[in-house]
C-alpha positions as CSV (number, residue, x, y, z in Angstrom):
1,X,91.6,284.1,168.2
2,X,88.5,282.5,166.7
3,X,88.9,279.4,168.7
4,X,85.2,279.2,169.4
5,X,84.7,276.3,166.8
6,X,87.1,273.8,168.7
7,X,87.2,275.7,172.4
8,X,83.6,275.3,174.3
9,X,82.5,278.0,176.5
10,X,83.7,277.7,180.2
11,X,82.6,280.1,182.6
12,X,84.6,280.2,186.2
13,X,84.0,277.5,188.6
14,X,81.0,277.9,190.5
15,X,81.3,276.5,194.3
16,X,78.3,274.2,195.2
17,X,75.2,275.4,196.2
18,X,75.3,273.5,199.6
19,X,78.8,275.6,200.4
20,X,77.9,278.9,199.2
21,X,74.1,279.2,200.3
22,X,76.0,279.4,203.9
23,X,78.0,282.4,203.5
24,X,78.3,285.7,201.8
25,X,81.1,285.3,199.5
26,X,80.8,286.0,195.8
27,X,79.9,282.6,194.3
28,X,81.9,282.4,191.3
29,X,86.0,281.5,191.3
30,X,88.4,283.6,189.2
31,X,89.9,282.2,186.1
32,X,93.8,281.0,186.4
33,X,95.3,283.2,183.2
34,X,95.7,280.6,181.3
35,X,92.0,279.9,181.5
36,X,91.3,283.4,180.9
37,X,93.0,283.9,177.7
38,X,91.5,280.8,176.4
39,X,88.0,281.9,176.8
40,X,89.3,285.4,176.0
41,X,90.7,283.5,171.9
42,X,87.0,282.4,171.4
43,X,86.0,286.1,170.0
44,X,85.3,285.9,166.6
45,X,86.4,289.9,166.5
46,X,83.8,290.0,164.1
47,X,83.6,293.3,162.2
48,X,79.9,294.6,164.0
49,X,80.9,293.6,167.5
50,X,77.3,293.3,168.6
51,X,78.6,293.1,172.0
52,X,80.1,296.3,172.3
53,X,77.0,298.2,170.4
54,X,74.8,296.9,173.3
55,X,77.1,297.4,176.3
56,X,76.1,300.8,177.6
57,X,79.1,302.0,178.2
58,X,80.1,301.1,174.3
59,X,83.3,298.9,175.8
60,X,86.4,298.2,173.6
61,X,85.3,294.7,174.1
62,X,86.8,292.6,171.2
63,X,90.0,295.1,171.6
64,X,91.0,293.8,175.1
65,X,89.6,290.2,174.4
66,X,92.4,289.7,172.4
67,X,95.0,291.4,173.9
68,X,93.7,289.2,177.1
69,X,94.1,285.8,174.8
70,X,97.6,287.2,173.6
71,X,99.0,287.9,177.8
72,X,99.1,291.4,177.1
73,X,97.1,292.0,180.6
74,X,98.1,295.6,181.0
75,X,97.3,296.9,177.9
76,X,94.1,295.2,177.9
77,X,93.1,296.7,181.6
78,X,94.0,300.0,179.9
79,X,91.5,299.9,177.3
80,X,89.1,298.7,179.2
81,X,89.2,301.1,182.1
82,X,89.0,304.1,178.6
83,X,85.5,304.1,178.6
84,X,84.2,302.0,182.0
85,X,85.1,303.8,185.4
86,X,84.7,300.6,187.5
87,X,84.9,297.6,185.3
88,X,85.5,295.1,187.8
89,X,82.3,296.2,189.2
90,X,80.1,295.1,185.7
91,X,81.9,292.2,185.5
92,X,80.3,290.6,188.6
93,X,76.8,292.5,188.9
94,X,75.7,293.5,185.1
95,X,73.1,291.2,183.4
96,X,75.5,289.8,180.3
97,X,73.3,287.4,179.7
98,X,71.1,290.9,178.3
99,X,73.7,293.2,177.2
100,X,77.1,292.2,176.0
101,X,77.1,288.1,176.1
102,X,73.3,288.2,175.0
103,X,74.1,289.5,171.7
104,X,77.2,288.1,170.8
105,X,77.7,287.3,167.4
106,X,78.9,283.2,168.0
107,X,76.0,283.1,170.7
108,X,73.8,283.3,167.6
109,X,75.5,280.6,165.6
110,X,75.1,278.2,168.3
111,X,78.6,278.3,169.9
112,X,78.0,279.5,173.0
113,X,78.9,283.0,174.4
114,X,82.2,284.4,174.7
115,X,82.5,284.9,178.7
116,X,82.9,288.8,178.4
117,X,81.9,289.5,182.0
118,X,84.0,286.8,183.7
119,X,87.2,288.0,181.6
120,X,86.4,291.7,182.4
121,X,86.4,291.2,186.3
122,X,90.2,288.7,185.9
123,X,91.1,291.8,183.8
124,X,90.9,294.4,186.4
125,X,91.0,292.7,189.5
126,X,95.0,291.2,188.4
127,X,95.6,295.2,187.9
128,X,94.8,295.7,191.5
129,X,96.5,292.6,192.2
130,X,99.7,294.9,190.3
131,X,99.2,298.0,191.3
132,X,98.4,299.2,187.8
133,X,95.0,300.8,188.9
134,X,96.5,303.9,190.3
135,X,95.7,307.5,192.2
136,X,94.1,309.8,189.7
137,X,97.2,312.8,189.3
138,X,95.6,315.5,187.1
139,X,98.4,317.6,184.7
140,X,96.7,320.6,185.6
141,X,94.7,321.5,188.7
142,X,91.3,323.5,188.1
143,X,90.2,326.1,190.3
144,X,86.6,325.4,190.0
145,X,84.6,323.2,191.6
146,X,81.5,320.7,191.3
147,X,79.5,319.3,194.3
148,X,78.1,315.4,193.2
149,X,74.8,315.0,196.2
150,X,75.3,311.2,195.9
151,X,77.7,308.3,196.2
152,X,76.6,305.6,194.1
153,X,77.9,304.7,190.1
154,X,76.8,307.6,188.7
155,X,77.8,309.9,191.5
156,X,81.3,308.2,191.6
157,X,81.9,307.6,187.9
158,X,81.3,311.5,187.1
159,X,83.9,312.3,190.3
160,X,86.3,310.2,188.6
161,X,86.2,312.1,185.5
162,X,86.1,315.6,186.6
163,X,89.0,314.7,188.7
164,X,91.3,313.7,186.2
165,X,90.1,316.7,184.4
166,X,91.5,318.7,187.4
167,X,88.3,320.0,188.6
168,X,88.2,320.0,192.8
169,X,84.8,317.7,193.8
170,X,83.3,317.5,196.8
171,X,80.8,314.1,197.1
172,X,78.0,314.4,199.4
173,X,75.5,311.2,200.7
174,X,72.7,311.0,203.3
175,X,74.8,307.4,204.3
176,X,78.0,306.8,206.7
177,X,79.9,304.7,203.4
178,X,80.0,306.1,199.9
179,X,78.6,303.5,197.0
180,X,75.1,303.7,197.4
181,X,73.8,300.5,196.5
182,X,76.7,299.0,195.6
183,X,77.9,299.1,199.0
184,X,74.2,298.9,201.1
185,X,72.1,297.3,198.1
186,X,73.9,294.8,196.6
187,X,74.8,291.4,198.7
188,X,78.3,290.3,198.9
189,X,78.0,287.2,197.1
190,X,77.2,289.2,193.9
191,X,79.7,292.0,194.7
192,X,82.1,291.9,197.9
193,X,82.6,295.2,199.8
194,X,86.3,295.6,199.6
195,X,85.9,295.7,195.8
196,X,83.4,298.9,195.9
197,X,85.3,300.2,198.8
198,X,88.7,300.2,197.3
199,X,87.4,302.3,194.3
200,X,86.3,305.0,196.8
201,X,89.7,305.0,198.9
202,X,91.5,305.3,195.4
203,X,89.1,308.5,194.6
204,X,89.8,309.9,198.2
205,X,93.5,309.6,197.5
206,X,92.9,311.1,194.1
207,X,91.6,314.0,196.1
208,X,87.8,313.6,196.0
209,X,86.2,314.9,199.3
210,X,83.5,312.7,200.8
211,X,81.1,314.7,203.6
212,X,78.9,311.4,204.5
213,X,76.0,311.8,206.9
214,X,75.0,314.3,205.3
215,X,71.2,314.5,204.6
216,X,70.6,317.4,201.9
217,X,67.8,319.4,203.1
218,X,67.6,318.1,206.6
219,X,71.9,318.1,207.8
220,X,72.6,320.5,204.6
221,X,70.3,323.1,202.6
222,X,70.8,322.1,199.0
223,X,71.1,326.3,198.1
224,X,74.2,326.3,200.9
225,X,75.7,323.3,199.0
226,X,75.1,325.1,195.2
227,X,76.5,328.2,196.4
228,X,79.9,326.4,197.2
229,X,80.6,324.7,194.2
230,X,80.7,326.6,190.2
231,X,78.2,323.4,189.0
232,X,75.7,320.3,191.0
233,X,75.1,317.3,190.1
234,X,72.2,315.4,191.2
235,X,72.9,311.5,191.6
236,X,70.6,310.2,194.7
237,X,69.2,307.2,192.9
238,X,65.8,305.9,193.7
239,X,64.9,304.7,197.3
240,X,61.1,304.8,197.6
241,X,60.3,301.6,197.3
242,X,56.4,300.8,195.7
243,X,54.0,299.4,198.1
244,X,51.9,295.9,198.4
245,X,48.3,296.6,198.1
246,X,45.2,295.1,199.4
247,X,43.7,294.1,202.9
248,X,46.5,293.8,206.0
249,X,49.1,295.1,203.8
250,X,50.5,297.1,206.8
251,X,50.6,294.0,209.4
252,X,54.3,293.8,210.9
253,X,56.6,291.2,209.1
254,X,56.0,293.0,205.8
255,X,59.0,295.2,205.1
256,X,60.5,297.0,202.3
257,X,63.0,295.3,200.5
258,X,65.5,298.2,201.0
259,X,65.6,297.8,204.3
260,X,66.2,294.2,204.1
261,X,69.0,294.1,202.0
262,X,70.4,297.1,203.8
263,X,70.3,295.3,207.0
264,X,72.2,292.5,206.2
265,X,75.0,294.3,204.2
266,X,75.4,296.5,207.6
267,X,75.4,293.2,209.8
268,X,78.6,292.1,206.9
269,X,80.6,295.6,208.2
270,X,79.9,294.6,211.4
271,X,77.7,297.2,212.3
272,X,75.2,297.3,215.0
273,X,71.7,296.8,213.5
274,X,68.8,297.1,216.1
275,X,66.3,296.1,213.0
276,X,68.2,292.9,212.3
277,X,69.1,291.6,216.0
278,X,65.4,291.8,217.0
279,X,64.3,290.1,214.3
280,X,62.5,292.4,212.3
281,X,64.7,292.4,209.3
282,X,65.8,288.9,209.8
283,X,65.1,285.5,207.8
284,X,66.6,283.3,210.2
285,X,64.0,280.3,211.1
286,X,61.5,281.7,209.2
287,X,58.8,281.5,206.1
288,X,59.9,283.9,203.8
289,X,57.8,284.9,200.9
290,X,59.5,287.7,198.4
291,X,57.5,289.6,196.1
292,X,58.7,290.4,192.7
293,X,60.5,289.5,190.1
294,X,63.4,291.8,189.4
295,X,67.3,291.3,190.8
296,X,66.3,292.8,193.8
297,X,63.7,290.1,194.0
298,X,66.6,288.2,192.9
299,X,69.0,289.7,196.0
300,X,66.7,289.3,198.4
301,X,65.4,285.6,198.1
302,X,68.9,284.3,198.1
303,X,70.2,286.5,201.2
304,X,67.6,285.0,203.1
305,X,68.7,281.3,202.1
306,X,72.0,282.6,203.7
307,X,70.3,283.7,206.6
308,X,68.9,280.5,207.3
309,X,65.3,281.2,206.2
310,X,63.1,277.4,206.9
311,X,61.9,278.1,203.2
312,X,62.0,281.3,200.8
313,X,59.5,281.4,197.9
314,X,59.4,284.0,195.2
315,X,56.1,285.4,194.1
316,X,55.6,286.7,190.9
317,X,52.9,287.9,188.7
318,X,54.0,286.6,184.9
319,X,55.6,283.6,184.0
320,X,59.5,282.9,183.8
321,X,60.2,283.9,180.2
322,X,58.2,287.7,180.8
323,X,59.9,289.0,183.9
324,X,62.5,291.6,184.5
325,X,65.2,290.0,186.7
326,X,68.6,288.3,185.1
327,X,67.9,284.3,184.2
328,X,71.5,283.5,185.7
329,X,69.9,284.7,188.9
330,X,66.9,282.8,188.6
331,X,69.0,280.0,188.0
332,X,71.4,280.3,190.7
333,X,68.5,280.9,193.5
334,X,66.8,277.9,191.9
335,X,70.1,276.0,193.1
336,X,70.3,277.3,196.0
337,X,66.8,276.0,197.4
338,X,64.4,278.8,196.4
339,X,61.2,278.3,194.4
340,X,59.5,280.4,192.1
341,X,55.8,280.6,192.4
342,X,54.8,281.9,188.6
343,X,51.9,283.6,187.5
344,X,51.1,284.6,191.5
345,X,50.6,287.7,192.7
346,X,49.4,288.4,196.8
347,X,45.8,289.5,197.0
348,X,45.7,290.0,200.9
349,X,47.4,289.5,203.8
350,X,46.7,287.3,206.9
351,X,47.3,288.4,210.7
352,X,49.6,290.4,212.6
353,X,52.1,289.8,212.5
354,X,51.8,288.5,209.3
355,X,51.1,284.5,209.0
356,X,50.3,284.1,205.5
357,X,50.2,285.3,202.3
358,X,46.4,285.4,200.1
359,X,47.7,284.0,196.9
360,X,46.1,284.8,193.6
361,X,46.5,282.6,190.7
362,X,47.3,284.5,186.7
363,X,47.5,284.3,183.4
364,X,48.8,285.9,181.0
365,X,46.1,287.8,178.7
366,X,46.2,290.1,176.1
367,X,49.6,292.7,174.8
368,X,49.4,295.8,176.5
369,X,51.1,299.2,175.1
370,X,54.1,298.1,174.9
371,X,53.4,294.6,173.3
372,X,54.2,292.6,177.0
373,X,51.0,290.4,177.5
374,X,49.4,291.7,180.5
375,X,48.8,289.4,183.8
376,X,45.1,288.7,184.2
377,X,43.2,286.6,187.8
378,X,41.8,283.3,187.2
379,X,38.5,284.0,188.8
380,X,38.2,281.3,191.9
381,X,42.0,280.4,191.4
382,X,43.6,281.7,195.4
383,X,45.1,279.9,198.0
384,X,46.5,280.8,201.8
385,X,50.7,280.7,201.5
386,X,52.4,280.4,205.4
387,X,54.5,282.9,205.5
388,X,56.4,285.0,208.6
389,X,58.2,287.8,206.6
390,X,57.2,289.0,203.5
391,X,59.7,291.5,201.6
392,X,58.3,293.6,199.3
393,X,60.4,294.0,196.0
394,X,58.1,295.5,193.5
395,X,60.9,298.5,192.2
396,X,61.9,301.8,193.5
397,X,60.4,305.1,192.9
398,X,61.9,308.6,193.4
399,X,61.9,310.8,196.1
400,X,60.0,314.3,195.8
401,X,63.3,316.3,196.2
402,X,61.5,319.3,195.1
403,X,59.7,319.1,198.5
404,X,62.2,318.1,199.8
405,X,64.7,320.0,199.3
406,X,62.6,323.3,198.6
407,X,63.3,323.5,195.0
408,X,60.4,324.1,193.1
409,X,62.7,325.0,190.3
410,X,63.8,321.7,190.2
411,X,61.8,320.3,187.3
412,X,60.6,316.9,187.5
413,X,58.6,314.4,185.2
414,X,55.0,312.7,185.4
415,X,57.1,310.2,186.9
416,X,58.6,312.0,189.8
417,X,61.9,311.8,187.8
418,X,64.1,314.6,187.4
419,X,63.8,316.2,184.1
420,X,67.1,316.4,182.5
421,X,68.7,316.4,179.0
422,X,69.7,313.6,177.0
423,X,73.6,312.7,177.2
424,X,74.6,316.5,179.2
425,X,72.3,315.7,182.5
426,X,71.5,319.7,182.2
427,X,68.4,320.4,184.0
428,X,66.0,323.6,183.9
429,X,68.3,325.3,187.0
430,X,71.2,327.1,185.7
431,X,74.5,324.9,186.8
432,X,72.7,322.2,187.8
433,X,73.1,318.7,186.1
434,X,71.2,315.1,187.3
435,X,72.2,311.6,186.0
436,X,71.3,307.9,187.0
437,X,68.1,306.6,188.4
438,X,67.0,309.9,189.5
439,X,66.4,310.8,186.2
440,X,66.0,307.1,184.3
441,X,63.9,305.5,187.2
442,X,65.5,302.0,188.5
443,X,67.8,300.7,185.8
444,X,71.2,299.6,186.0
445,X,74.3,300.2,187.6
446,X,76.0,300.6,184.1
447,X,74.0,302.9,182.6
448,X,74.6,304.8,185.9
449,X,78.3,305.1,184.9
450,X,77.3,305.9,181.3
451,X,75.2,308.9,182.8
452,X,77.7,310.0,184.9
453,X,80.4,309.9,182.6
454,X,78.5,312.0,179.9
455,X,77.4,314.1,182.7
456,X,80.8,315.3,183.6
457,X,81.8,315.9,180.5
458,X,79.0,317.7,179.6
459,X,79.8,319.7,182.9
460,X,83.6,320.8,181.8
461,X,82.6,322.1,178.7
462,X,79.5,324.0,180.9
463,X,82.9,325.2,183.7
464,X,84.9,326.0,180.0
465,X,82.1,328.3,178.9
466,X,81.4,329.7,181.8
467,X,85.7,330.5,182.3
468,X,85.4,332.5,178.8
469,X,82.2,334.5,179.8
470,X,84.4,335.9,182.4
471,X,87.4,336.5,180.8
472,X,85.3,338.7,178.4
């Protein structure tokens, strides 16, 4: 260990931008193990691992660092998979450059990063590659059981741990593949299919039943699904997506970013997509102009580079340094063609179907509440951008479930949010738990996992109550 001083940082091999822009394929190689336990001796295993205090999930990640750097592969996928329910799945989508890698201690002195995400994802994917990942085999089976409306992280990472508690779970999700955004939100160049995919097949083997196409209030009342299982938990995420606003806003060519991204993972399965085929949902030959600056932003300008867009711009309203989105993303759609129009935000839209984009020009003013400098217009600063589909990327918002699912109970927050406690997930309705972006708003697949892990064991100790009540 402590080889940072005389070992320079050295993430994976990245394959060219003129290769990878024409395919799907995650972009990054995977370290040789020799390679991997040389980045993995760079840890300082410094007595405040910074890295671990700002990983959601609270990782063991000096711990398997170095048993990584001393070959001990196995015992390091062990510790790693004690607090993180899908760890090869961090390892290629988190933003390290904000959590983990951003604050590690080295970093600070000038050394450069250890590569904690890169060595993660070798980790776990070589215990596939072994067969040391394995079907879940409870000691003890549970009588009880908990219905989970929702297949993404949180959804999944809270099946996971009831089922190794015992507990019989039942998943249920509106779509026709469980992962939720990891499977229909998520391009395969950050995260390949087969690696979600495989983490559902092992639940399913595990015991985990999946009911997909299964709408909750329109296929399935949610009071039919509650009075099957002894607890719910609420995991939908966040699909409304927020709208563009401002004169022809509604003109055709203007589509939700959802529905984009959605598309073209579908058209990766091989799945017929009317949307797609006709063009609607297609970048090929066209002007694309994407809105927003967050990784969906992120997603959705470099899946149209793949799609053969004739140029992809990215509007956004603050300057590089102030917005949301991971700079490793901004840096590899940079490489792959794309350019950033900062301080730019669309004012109104021309034609329609769209043609082009009002542009207006900003600045960055004065702190708002939260101490972010608020965008201002330059008064007289527009121009007219060409443009032939514009994808709208601005964040996601959450469905009115109480509507619609008739649940007035159901207790939600200014934000549409579901109210629920800290850490448990335990809402107002008796049994009922919600974790994720249904109750955080959009944030990040691995505080999904965090929530859904807390959840569920907040959850057993609700099903270990509720078993003494009735032996009383």
């Amino acid at each position: 260990m402590l080889k940072f001083v005389n070992v320079e940082r050295d993430m994976p091999e990245k394959r060219a931008a003129g290769e990878r822009n024409q395919d799907f394929h995650e972009i990054y190689a995977e370290y040789a193990n020799a390679k991997a336990k040389e980045q993995a001796s760079r840890c300082s295993q410094c007595g405040v691992p910074y890295c671990q205090s700002h990983c959601p999930l609270h990782n063991n990640i000096p711990d398997w660092l170095r048993l990584t750097a001393e070959g001990r592969l196995k015992e390091a996928y062990e510790i790693s998979q004690l607090t993180n329910t899908m760890p090869e799945i961090c390892g290629r989508i988190c933003p390290q450059d904000r959590l983990c890698e951003g604050n590690c201690v080295i970093e600070t002195s000038g050394h450069g990063t250890v590569t904690i995400g890169s060595v993660e994802k070798y980790i776990t994917d070589t215990a596939w590659e072994n067969g040391w990942v394995e079907v879940i085999r409870p000691s003890q089976e549970r009588i009880e059981s908990v219905g989970i409306i929702g297949a993404g992280p949180g959804g999944l990472a809270a099946a996971d741990a009831l089922r190794r508690a015992g507990v019989q779970v039942t998943v249920y999700d509106r779509y026709d593949r469980a992962g939720g955004l990891l499977t229909y939100g998520i391009p395969g160049f950050k995260l390949e299919k087969d690696v979600v995919l495989r983490r559902v097949d092992q639940l399913e083997q595990s015991g985990v039943e999946f009911v997909m196409n299964c709408n909750v209030g329109v296929d399935i009342e949610f009071d039919e699904i509650r009075s099957k299982h002894k607890a719910l938990l609420v995991a939908t995420g966040v699909y409304k997506s927020r709208d563009l606003q401002g004169p022809g806003a509604g003109a055709d060519g203007i589509v939700r970013a959802i529905d984009y991204l959605t598309a073209s993972n579908r058209k990766s399965f091989g799945d017929e997509v009317p949307g797609f085929d006709d063009g609607t949902l297609n970048a090929e030959n066209k002007r694309v102009l994407v809105v927003g600056g967050g990784d969906t932003a992120m997603d959705c300008v470099r899946t149209a580079v793949r799609q053969g867009a004739t140029s992809v711009k990215c509007l956004y309203r603050r300057d590089r340094e102030n917005m949301p989105g991971s700079q490793r993303e901004v840096q590899n759609a940079e490489e792959e063609g794309v350019i950033f129009e900062w301080l730019s935000t669309p004012k109104g839209f021309i034609g329609d179907p769209v043609s082009a984009v009002k542009v207006q020009q900003m600045r960055l003013g004065a702190p708002d509440a939260s101490g972010r400098q608020s965008p201002e217009e330059i008064e007289g600063a527009e121009y007219d951008e060409p443009a032939d589909l514009v994808i709208k990327a601005l964040g996601f918002e959450p469905e009115d479930l109480p509507t619609l699912w008739n649940q007035k109970e159901l207790e939600v927050t200014n934000w549409g949010t579901v109210k629920a406690e800290y850490t448990t997930g335990q809402t107002a309705m008796e049994g009922v738990f919600a974790v994720g972006d249904i109750v955080r708003g959009a944030s990040l697949v691995v505080w999904a996992i965090r929530d859904g892990r807390d959840s569920a064991a907040a959850i057993l100790d609700y099903l270990n109550r509720s078993a003494a009540v009735a032996r009383e």
